[in-house]
Residue, then its C-alpha position, 0 to 999 in steps of 0.5 A: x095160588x099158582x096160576x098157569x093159563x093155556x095148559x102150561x105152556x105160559x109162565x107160571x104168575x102169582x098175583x100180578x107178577x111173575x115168579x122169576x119177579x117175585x124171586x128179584x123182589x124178595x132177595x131185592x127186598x131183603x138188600x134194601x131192608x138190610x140196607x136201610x136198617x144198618x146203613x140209613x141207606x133207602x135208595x134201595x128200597x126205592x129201587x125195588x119199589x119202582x122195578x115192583x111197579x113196573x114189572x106189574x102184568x096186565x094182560x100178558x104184559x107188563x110196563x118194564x116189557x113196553x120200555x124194552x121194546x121201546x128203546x130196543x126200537x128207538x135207539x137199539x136197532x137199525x131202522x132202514x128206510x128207503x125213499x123212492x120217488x116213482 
């Protein structure tokens, strides 16, 4: 079931995750199987696993959002301070 809140001018969500995430999980999902079946290679199921989990979406966010804007915030832009004595 396709859920589109506020008369379609949100993304488009299935279940708990959007469908941009469904479509990485599903191809990333087939890797890491083709991986762990002909190689004995599990990192990747790992990988898939964690980015299932952080792209989860609770109210209209999601963890993987905190953690960009969190690092864009920290160590990516240029924070400008300016110290007056008055």
């Amino acid at each position: 079931m396709y859920i589109y809140p506020d008369h379609l001018k949100s993304k488009a969500t299935l279940w708990l995750w959007q469908l941009r995430d469904i479509g990485i999980l599903g191809i990333c999902g087939l890797v890491s199987i083709l991986a762990a079946t002909q190689a004995g290679f599990m990192f990747p199921c790992v990988l898939t696993g964690v980015y299932g989990f952080l792209t989860i979406r609770s109210h209209d966010t999601s963890i993987l959002d905190f953690i960009r804007y969190a690092c864009a915030y920290f160590f990516m832009r240029q924070q400008f301070f300016e110290w007056r004595y008055e």
